[in-house]
Structures are given as C-alpha cells and as structure tokens.
C-alpha angles and dihedrals in degrees: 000000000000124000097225132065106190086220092109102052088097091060094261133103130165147264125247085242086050117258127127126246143174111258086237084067120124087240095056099040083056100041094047094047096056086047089065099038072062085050093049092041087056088054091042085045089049097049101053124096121267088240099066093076093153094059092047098052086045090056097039081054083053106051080047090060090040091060083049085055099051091046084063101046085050103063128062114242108251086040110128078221082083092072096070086039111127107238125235114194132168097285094080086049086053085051093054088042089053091047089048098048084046085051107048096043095087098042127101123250113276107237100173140010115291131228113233110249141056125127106023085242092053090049103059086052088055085045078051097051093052103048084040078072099050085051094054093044103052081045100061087040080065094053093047101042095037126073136289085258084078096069098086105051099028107065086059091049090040092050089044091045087052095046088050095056085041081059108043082063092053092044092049095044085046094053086050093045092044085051114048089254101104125181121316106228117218109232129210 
C-alpha cells in the first residue's frame, strides 16, 4: 500500500464522513492540532523514566482520547459515520480531574506564576499544555462558527480539551518537582 494518495495536492482532503474540505477548514485546523498535541505527548511519553509506569499508562489513556477527539472533529454532525464514532463522556474528564488532584497532593503551594521549562521532561508537558490551548481554541471557534448540529457531541470534547491543559501544568509542575527541579518562579 502507498503511503500517498495524490488527492491532497489541490489543498483539500476529507473528512472521515466523506466530504471534502480545504485543508484551511476549522475542522481541519482542530483536528490537526489535536493530532500534534499526540505527537508532543509521544515525545513527553518517550522522555519520562521508566519508573514512572503509572504516567506512562495515564498518557498513553490520553493519546488514545485524543484520537477519539480527533474522530469526532473529523465528521460532520448529521453524518451516518457518527454512529461508529468512539464516545467520550465525562468520565474520562473525571479521570484527568483525579490525575490532576494525585498530582498536585505532594507540591508545594504555587505562590507566583511559573516559567515553562525545567527538567526536559517537564518542559514538553508545558509544550503540551500550550498547544493543548490552541486545540481547545480553535475547538470552541468550530462550535461557534458550525452549526447548531455541533452542540451534542462538542461540550464533552471542550471540557475534556480545558482539564488536559489543567493537567499538563500539573504534570509539568509534577516532573520539576520529581526531579529536584521544582517550579521556576517569574520574576518581575
């Protein structure tokens, strides 16, 4: 099988209900975007210590919501392809709130605003946690912009989208603080 298709070379691609968009389309700016906060979560994943199991399982959990995400900002609303979309309910925002809470117990209290950065590790979950926002803007421009057929499937996605980047802080604040690192304070 070959890897290209020769279909895009005219700026569109299509959806995974069929239609065919520009690659400039919302759909495709949020879709995309949540493809490479998977990217950056591989290269997070990769980075952290083989000690650290129960991180790696959580973020592997998560790349495999994102790719439910992205089913869903792939296909158009009243598509029949919905049907056969993985759901993503607030369950799996209850699962993010619950890491983040774990997370945060041992740290200690934030008393200022932070720099990105720190340990390597630290610093692709704070790359995670900024392009986690991008996701969730050009989201909620989707919703505003689509149609009123969006409404069902997008507040889970949108709630899902804010608690990730909730917890890519944690988690960054988390990999300083695991490491010896702690938090680098801005200073003014």
């Amino acid at each position: 099988m070959k890897i290209y298709t020769k279909k895009g070379d005219k700026g569109k691609t299509s959806l995974f209900s069929g239609e065919r968009i520009s690659k400039s389309d919302l759909h495709t700016e949020a879709y995309g975007t949540v493809d490479e906060l998977n990217a950056v979560l591989g290269a997070l994943v990769a980075s952290i210590p083989g000690t650290e199991k129960l991180l790696k399982k959580e973020l592997r959990t998560i790349q495999s919501n994102l790719f439910r995400i992205g089913s869903w900002l792939a296909t158009t609303p009243r598509s029949s392809a919905v049907s056969k979309l993985p759901s993503l309910d607030l369950l799996d925002v209850s699962y993010l709130e619950s890491a983040i809470d774990r997370m945060a117990e041992p740290l200690p209290e934030l008393t200022g605003f932070i720099l990105p950065g720190g340990n390597p590790t630290a610093a692709w979950a704070h790359l995670g946690r900024t392009v986690c926002r991008r996701a969730e803007r050009q989201i909620s421009r989707l919703l505003t912009e689509g149609s009123d057929d969006y409404a069902a499937p997008y507040p889970r996605l949108t709630a899902y989208i804010n608690r990730l980047s909730d917890y890519f802080f944690m988690l960054a604040r988390y990999l300083n603080f695991v490491s010896g690192e702690g938090d680098i304070l801005w200073e003014k």
